[in-house]
C-alpha positions as CSV (number, residue, x, y, z in Angstrom):
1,X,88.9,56.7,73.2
2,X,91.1,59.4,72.1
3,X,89.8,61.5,74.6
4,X,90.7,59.1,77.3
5,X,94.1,58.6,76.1
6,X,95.1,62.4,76.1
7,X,93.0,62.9,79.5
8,X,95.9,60.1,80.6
9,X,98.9,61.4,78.9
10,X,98.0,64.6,80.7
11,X,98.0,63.2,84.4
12,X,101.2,61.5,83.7
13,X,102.8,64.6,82.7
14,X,101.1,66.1,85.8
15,X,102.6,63.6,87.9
16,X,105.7,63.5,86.7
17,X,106.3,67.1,86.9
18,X,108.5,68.7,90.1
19,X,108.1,71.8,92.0
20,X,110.2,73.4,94.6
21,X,111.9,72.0,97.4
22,X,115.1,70.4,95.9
23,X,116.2,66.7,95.9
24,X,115.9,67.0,92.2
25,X,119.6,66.1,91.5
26,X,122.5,66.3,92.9
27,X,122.6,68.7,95.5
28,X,123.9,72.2,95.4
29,X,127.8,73.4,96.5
30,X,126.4,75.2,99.2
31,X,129.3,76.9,99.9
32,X,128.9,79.0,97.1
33,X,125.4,79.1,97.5
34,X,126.0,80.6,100.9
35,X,127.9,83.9,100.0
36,X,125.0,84.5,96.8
37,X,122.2,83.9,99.0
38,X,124.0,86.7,101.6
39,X,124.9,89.1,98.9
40,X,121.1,89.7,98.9
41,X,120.8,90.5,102.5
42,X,123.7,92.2,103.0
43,X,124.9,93.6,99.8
44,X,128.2,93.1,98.1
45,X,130.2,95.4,100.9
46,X,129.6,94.3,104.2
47,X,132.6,93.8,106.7
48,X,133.6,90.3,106.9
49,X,133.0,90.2,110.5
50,X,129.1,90.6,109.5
51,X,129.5,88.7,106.3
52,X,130.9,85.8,108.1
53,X,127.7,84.6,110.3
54,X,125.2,85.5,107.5
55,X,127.0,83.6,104.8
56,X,127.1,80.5,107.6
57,X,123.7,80.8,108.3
58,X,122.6,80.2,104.4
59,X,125.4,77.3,103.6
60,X,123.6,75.5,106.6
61,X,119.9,76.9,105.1
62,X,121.3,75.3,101.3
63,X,121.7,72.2,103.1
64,X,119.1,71.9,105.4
65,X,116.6,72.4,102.5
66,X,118.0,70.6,100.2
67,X,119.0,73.1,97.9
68,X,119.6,71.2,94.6
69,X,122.5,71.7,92.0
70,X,120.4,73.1,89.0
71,X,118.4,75.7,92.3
72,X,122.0,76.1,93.4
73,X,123.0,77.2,90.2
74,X,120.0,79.4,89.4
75,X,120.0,80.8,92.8
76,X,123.8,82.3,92.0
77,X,122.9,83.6,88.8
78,X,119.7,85.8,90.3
79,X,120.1,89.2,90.0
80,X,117.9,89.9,93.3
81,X,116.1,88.2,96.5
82,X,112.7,87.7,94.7
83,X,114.4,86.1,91.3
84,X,116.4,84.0,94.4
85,X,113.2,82.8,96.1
86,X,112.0,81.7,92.7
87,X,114.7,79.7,92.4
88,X,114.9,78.1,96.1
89,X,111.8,79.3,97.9
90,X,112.7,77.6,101.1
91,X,115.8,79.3,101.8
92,X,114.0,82.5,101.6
93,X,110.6,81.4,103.8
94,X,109.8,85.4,104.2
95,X,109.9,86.2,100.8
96,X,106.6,85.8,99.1
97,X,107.4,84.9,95.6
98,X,103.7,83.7,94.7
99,X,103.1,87.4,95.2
100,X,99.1,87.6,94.4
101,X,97.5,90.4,92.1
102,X,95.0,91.3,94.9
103,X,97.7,91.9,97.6
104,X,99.7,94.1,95.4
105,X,96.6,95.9,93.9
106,X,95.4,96.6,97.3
107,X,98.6,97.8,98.9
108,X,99.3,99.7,95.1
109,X,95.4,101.8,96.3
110,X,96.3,102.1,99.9
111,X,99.5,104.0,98.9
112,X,97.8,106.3,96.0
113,X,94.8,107.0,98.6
114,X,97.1,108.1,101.6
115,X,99.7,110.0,99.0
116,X,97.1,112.2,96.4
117,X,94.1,112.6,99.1
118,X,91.8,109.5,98.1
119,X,89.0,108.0,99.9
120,X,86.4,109.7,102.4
121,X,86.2,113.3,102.2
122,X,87.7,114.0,98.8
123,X,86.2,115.0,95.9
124,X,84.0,112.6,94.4
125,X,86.4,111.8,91.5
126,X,89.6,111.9,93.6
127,X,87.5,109.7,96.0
128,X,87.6,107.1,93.1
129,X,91.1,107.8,91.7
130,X,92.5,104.9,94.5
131,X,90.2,102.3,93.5
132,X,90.3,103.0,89.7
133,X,94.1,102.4,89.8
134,X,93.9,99.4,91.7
135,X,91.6,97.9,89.5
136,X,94.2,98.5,86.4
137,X,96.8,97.3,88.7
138,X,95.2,93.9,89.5
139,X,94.0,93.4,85.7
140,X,97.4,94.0,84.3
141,X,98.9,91.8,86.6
142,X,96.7,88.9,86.0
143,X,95.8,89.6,82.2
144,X,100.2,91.1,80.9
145,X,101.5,88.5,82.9
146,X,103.3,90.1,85.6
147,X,106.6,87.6,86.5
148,X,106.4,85.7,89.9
149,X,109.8,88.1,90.6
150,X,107.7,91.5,90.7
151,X,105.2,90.3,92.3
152,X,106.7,89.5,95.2
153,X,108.7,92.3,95.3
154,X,105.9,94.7,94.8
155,X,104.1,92.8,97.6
156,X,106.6,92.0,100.0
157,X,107.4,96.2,99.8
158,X,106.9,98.7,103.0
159,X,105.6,102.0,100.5
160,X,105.2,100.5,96.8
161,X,104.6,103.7,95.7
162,X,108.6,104.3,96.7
163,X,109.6,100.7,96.0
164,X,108.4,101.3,92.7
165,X,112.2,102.1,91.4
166,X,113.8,99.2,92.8
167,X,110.9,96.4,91.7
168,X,110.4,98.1,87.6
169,X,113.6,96.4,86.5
170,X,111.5,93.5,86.8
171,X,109.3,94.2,84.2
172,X,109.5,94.2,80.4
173,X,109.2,97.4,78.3
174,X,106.2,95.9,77.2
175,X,104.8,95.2,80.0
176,X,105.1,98.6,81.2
177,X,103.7,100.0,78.5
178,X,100.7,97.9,78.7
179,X,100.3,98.8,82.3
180,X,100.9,102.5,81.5
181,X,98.1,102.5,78.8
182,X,95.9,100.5,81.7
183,X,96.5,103.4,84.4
184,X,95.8,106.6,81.6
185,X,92.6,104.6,80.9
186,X,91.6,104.1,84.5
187,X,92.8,107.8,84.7
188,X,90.3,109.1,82.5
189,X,92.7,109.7,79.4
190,X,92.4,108.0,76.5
């Protein structure tokens, strides 16, 4: 019986609980929404002739969505577009914010393989160098709990081995050391 009841009180919670998509509340003052949701494209100095259409087509992307006031709110408080998408995925639809482990691990080998000589050819332990880092790479970000926020930005970058700088602020100091004690292992240090 008791089993049954907490079985319950869990699918209620399920079912009462929201995700994405707004409509949650009152809606969002999209025209401060608009300018936040720019800043991200265009950064904080463009010309107001380019700012202009850019911040017009995100007011009318904040209402078209459904952009909520509590999304609204989180949305101007991010401090980049991955933290942004978090907080109103559909105003962002080509940011990947459910960034997955494998997708960054991968593109995290490809990079190490084409930059330190990885892969067919090399020396049999620089041949497994790529794959041994991935390996930490996709561990730490599904065992250290990795935020959504790097994720996507490690997976939505063009060379994450040079994206690296602008995706770290992401993480926690403890994070990064756990994933720098992950890569020395895979490494072969201690």
């Amino acid at each position: 019986m008791t089993r049954q009841l907490a079985l319950c009180v869990a699918l209620a919670l399920v079912g009462c609980q929201k995700t994405g998509g707004g409509g949650g509340g009152p809606p969002a003052d999209c025209d401060k929404v608009g300018p936040a949701a720019a800043a991200f494209e265009l950064g904080n100095y463009a010309p107001p002739e380019t700012r202009a259409p850019t911040v017009a087509r995100f007011v009318k992307a904040c209402r078209d969505t459904g952009v909520d006031a509590k999304q609204g709110e989180c949305l101007m408080t991010a401090k980049d577009v991955w933290s942004a998408a978090l907080c109103a995925p559909k105003m962002f639809p080509d940011v990947k914010v459910d960034g997955q482990c494998d997708v960054v691990a991968a593109k995290l080998r490809d990079a190490i393989a084409k930059q330190f000589g990885g892969g067919a050819g090399a020396p049999p332990e620089m041949a497994k160098l790529p794959e041994r880092a991935a390996t930490a790479i996709k561990d730490s970000c599904n065992q250290d709990g990795w935020p959504p926020a790097m994720k996507a930005c490690l997976a939505n970058a063009t060379d994450p081995l040079q994206d690296w700088k602008g995706c770290e602020h992401l993480a926690s100091p403890e994070l990064t050391s756990k994933l720098q004690a992950r890569m020395t292992s895979a490494m072969g240090g201690r």
